[in-house]
C-alpha positions as CSV (number, residue, x, y, z in Angstrom):
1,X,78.3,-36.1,94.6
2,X,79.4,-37.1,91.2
3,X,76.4,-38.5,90.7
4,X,73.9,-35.8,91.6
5,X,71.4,-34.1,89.7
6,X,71.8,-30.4,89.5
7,X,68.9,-30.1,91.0
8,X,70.8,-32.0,94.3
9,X,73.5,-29.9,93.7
10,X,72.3,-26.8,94.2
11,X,70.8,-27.6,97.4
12,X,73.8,-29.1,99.2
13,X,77.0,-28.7,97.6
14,X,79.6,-27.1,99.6
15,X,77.8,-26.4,102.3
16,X,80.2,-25.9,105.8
17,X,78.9,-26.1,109.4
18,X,79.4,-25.0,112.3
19,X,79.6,-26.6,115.9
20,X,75.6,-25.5,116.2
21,X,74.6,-27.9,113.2
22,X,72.7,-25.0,111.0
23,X,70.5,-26.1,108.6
24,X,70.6,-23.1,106.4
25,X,74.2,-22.0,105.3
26,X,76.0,-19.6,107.7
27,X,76.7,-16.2,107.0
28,X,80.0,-15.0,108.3
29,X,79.9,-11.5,107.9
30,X,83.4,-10.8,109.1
31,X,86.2,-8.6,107.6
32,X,89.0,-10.6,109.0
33,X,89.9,-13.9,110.6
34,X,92.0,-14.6,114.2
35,X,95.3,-16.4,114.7
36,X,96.4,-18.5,117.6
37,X,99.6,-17.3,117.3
38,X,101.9,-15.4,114.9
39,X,103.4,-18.5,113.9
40,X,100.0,-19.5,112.8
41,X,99.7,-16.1,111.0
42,X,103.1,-16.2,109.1
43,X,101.9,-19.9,107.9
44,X,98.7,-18.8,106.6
45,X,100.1,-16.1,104.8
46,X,102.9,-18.4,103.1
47,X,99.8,-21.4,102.1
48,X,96.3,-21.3,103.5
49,X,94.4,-24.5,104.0
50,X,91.0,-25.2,102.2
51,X,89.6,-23.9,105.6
52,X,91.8,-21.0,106.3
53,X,91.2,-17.5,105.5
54,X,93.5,-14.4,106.1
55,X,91.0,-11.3,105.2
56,X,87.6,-10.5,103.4
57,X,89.4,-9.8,100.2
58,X,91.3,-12.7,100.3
59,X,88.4,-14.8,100.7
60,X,85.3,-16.2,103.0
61,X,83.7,-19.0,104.3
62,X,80.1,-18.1,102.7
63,X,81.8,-17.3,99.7
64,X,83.5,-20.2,99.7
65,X,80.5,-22.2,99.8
66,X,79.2,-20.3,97.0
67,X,82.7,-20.8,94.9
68,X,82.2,-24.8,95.9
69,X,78.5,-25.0,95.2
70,X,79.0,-23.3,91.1
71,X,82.0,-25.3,90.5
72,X,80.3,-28.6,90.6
73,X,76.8,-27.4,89.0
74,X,79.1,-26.1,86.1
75,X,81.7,-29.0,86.2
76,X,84.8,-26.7,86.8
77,X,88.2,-27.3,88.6
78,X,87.8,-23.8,90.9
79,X,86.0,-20.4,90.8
80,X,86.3,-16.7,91.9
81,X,83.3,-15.0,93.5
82,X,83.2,-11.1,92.1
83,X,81.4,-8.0,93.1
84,X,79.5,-8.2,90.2
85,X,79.5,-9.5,86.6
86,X,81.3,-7.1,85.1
87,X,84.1,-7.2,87.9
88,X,84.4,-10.9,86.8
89,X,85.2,-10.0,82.6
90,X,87.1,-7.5,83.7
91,X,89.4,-9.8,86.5
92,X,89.0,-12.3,84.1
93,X,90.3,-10.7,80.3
94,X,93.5,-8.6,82.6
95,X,94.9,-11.7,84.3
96,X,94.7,-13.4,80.9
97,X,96.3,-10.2,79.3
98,X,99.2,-7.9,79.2
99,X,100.8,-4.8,76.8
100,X,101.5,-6.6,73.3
101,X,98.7,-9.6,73.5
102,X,96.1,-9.9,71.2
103,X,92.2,-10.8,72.1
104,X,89.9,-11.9,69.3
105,X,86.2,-11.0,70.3
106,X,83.0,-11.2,69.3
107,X,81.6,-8.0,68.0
108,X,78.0,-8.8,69.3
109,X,78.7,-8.0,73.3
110,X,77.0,-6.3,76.2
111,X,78.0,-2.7,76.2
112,X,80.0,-2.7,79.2
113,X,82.1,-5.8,77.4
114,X,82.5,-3.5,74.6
115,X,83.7,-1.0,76.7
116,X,86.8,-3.2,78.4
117,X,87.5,-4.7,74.8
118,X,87.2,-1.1,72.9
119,X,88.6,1.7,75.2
120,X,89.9,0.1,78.2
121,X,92.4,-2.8,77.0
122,X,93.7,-0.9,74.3
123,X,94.8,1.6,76.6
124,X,97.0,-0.8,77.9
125,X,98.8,-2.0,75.0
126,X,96.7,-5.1,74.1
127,X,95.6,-5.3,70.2
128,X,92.1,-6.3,69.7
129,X,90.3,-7.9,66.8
130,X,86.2,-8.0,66.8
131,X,84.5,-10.3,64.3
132,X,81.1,-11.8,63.7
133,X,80.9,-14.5,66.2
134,X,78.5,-16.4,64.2
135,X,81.0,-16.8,60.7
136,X,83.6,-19.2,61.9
137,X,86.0,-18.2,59.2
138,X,85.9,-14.7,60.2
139,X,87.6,-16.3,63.3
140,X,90.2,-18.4,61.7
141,X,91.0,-15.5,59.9
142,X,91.9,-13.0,63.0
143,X,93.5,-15.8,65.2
144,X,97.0,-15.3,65.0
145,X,100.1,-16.5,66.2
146,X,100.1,-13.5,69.2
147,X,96.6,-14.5,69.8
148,X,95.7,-15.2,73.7
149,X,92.7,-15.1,74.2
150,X,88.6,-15.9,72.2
151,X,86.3,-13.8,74.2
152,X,82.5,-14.3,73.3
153,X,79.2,-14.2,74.5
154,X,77.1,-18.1,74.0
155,X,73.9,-16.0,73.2
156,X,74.7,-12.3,72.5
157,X,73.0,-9.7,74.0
158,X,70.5,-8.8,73.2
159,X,70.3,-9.8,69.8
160,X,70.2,-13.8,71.1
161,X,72.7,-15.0,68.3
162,X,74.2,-18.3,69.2
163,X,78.0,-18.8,68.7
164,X,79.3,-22.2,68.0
165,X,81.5,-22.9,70.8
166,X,83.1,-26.3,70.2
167,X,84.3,-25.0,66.6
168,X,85.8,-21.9,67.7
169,X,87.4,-23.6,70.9
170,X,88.9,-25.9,68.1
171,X,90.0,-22.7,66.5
172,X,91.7,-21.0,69.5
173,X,93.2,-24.5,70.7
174,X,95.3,-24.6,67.8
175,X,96.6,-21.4,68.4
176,X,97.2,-21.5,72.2
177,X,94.6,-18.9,72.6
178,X,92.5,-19.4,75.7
179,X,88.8,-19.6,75.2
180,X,86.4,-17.1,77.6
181,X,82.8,-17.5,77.7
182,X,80.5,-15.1,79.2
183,X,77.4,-18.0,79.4
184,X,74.6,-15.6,81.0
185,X,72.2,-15.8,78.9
186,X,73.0,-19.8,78.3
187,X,72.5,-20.4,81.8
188,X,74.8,-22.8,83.9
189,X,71.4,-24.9,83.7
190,X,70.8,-25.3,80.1
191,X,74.5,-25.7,78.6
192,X,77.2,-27.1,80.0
193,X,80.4,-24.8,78.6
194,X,83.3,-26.6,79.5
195,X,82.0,-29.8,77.6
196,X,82.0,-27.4,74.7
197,X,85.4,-26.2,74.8
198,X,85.4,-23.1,77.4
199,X,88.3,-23.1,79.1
200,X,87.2,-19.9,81.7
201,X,83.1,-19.3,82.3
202,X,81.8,-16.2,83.5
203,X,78.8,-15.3,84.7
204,X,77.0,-12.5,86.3
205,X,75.5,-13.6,89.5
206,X,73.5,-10.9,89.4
207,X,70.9,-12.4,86.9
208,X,69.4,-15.7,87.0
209,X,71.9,-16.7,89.9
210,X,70.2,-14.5,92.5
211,X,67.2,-14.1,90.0
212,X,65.1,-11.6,92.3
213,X,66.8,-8.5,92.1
214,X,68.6,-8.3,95.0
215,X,71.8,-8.4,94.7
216,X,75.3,-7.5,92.2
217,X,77.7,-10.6,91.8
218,X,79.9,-12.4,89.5
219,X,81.5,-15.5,89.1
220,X,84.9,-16.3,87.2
221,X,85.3,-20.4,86.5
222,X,87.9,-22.5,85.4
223,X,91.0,-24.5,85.8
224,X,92.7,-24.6,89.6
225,X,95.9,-23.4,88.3
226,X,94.1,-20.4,86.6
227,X,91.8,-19.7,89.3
228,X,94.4,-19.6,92.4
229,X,96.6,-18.1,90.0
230,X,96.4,-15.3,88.0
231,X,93.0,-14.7,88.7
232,X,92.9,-14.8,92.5
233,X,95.9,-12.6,92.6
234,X,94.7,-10.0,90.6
235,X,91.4,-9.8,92.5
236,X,93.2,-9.9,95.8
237,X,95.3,-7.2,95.4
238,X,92.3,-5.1,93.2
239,X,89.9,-6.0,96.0
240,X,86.7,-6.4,93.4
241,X,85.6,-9.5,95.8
242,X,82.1,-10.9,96.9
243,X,80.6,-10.1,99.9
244,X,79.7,-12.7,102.2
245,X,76.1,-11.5,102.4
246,X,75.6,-11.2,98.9
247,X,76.8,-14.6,98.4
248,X,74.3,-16.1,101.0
249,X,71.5,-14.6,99.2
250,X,73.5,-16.2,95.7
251,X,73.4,-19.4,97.6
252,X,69.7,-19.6,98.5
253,X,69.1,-18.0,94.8
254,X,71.0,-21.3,93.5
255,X,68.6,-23.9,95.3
256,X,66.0,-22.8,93.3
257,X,68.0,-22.1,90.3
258,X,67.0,-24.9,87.7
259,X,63.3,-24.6,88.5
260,X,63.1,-21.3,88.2
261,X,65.0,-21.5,84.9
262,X,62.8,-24.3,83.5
263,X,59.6,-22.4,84.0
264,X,60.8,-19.1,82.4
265,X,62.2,-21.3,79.7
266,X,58.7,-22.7,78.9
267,X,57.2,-19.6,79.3
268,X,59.4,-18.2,76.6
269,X,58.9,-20.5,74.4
270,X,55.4,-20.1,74.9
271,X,55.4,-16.7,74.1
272,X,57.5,-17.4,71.3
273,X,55.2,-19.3,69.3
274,X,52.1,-17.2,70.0
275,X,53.5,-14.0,69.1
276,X,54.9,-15.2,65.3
277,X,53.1,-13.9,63.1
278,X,51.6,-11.0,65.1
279,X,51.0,-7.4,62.8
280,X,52.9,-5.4,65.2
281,X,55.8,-7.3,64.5
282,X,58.6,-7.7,62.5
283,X,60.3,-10.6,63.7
284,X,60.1,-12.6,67.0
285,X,64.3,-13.6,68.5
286,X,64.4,-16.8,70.8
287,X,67.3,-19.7,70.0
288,X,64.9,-22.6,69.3
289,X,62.9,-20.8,67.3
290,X,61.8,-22.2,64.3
291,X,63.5,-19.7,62.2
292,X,66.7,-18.8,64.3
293,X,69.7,-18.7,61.5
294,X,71.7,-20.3,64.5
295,X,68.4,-23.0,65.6
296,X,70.5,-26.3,65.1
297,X,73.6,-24.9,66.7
298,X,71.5,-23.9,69.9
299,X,69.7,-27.2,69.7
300,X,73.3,-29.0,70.1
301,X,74.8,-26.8,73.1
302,X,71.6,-26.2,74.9
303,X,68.9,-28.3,76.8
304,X,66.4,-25.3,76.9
305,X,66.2,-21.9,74.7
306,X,66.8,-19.9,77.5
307,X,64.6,-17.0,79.5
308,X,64.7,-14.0,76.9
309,X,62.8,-13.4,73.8
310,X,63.6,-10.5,71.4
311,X,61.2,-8.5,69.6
312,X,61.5,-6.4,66.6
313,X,58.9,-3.9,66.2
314,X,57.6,-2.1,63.0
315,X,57.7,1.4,63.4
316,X,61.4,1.6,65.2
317,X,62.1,3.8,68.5
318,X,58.5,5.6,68.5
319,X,56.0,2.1,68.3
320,X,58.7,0.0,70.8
321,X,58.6,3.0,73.3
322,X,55.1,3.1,72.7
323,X,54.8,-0.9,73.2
324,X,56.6,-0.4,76.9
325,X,55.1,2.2,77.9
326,X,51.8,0.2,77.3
327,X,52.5,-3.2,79.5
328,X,51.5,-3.6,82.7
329,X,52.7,-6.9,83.9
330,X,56.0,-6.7,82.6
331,X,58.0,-3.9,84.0
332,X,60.7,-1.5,82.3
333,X,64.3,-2.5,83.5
334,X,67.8,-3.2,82.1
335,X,68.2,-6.2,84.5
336,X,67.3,-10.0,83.0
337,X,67.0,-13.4,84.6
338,X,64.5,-12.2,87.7
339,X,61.6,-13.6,89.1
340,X,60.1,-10.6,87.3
341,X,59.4,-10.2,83.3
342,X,61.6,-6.9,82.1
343,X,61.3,-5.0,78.9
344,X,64.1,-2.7,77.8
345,X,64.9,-1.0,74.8
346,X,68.8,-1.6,74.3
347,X,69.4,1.0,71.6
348,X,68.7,3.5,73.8
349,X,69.8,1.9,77.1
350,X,72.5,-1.0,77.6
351,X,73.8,0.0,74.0
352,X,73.6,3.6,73.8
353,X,76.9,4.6,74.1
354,X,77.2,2.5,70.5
355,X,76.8,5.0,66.9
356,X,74.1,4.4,64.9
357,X,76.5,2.5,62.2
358,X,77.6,0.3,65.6
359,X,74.1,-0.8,66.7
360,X,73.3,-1.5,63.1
361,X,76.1,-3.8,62.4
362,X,75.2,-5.4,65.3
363,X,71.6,-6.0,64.6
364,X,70.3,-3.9,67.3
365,X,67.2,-2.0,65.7
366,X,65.3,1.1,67.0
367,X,62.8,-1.2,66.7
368,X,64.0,-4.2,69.2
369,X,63.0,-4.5,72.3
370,X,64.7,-7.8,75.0
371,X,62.0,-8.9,77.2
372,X,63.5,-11.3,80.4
373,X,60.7,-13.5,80.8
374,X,59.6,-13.9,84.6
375,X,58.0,-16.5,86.6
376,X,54.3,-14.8,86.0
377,X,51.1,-17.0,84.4
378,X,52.1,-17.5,81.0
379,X,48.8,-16.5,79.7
380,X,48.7,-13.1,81.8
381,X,52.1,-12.5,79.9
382,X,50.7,-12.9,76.4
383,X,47.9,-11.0,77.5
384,X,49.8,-8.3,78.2
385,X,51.9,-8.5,75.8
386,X,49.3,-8.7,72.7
387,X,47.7,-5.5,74.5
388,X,50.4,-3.5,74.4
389,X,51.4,-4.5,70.5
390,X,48.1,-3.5,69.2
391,X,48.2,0.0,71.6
């Protein structure tokens, strides 16, 4: 299995069957499990087998097979199955964390990231720095001696700057600071995060895993020891757990994963290089492009650009909402990674809740829209993307 493509991988991995010999994976909708006897229950509940499960919370066997199938795309030890992304930062940064800790972050997160590291941890006695992910010396400098955990987005939403990993693992390794990595946007199929230093990989499930907007999931990877540890009893005791239906659908979502991923990635760059240049526009965001400030760092961690472009409009709030308004093909929606191509606005959406001064220092514009490019004709994209920059 070693050996496997991912491609391979995400087609058989971990797959369990039953007596009947299904070919497709089986979905145990159950909340609990049976005993033979009680002194088969008090066993379970002292150390379960790789096979045995005690409740729904606890864990599943189409979960499982989800957990299994992840773990050896990304090259990790173990992994968590969450309700949703956010449930997996959240499990993730208060299993690492308690009153008196200190967590260096990146300042460039996903709103609801902001939220945990701004207003939520704090409120429970944990000190946190933010810094500019991209200026390695602003980490060095807020890395102390208390330090315990790096938390960082690869590519920053939505402003698609690229953080070099493998220099600020280095960083937080000499410290003793764990390293976290929400790789979304990176994909599990274009960098592999571990190699680079991670020592716990998030994702939201809910994006390119699933990738046709059907279901919420997370996923929280990384050593055994951390995974059956901390993590699992945090999450087993706050119940924020899969469902065994939503991780079927992630498991057929993860056969077609890296094709999927490849033809939105070509699409983007596509799109990328025939919208530079265009009037509308002020700038056109994507990792690989030519004149990314982070190109050659994105070049070293990743195989492929990744599946979202950024574009800064002239004219701020009143020409972007005017530019959405105006498609037709791609479709207004805060989600990313579908099957579909969504547009959304993130000042006034997924960053909102950020002032004015906040979104600024961040990079995010009135004028900057994130488009998650889909798995439509390339040329019907730029069609109707062109159409709705010059309305």
């Amino acid at each position: 299995m070693e050996n496997w493509s991912a491609k391979t991988k995400l087609v058989h991995v971990g797959s369990k069957r039953s007596q009947f010999g299904e070919l497709s994976e089986a979905l145990y909708l159950t909340q609990g499990f049976l005993y033979e006897s009680a002194e088969q229950a008090e066993a379970r509940f002292i150390e379960s087998g790789e096979d045995e499960f005690i409740y729904g919370r606890y864990g599943n066997p189409t979960v499982r097979m989800f957990e299994e199938r992840i773990s050896a795309l990304e090259g990790a030890e173990d992994a968590f199955a969450t309700a949703s992304g956010m449930a997996a930062v959240n499990a993730t940064l208060m299993a690492l964390l308690c009153a008196g800790d200190h967590l260096v972050a990146a300042r460039a997160l996903f709103g609801s990231c902001l939220f945990i590291v701004e207003d939520i941890l704090p409120r429970f006695g944990v000190e946190v720095t933010l810094v500019d992910g991209t200026d390695l010396n602003a980490w060095r400098a807020a890395v102390r001696p208390d330090t315990k955990v790096c938390f960082l987005e690869s590519i920053s939403n939505p402003t698609l700057e690229v953080i070099d990993i493998k220099n600020v693992s280095k960083i937080a390794h000499a410290n003793g600071a764990v390293v976290v990595v929400d790789n979304v946007f990176a994909t599990p199929v274009f960098q592999r995060t571990f190699n680079l230093g991670a020592d716990v990989v998030i994702y939201s499930a809910t994006k390119h895993i699933d990738g046709q907007g059907r279901c919420l999931g997370g996923v929280v990877l990384g050593s055994r020891e951390f995974i059956k540890g901390p993590l699992q009893t945090y999450l087993k005791h706050t119940g924020a757990a899969m469902s065994p239906f939503n991780a079927w659908v992630m498991l057929k979502g993860l056969e077609t994963l890296v094709l999927r991923c490849e033809a939105q990635a070509t699409t983007s760059e596509f799109l990328t290089r025939k919208l530079v240049g265009n009037v509308a526009l002020e700038q056109v965001i994507y990792p690989f492009a030519e004149d990314h400030p982070q190109r050659d760092i994105a070049k070293v961690q990743m195989e492929r650009g990744g599946t979202v472009i950024a574009l800064v409009l002239k004219g701020g709030k009143q020409a972007a909402f005017k530019f959405l308004n105006s498609l037709r093909i791609v479709r207004i929606s805060n989600n990313l990674g579908d099957a579909k191509s969504l547009v959304t606005h993130p000042a006034t959406t997924t960053h909102q809740r950020l002032s004015a001064n906040q979104r600024y220092a961040l990079g995010i514009s009135d004028g900057l829209v994130r488009i998650s490019v889909g798995l439509e004709d390339q040329n019907d994209l730029l069609t109707d993307i062109t159409a709705a920059l010059s309305a």
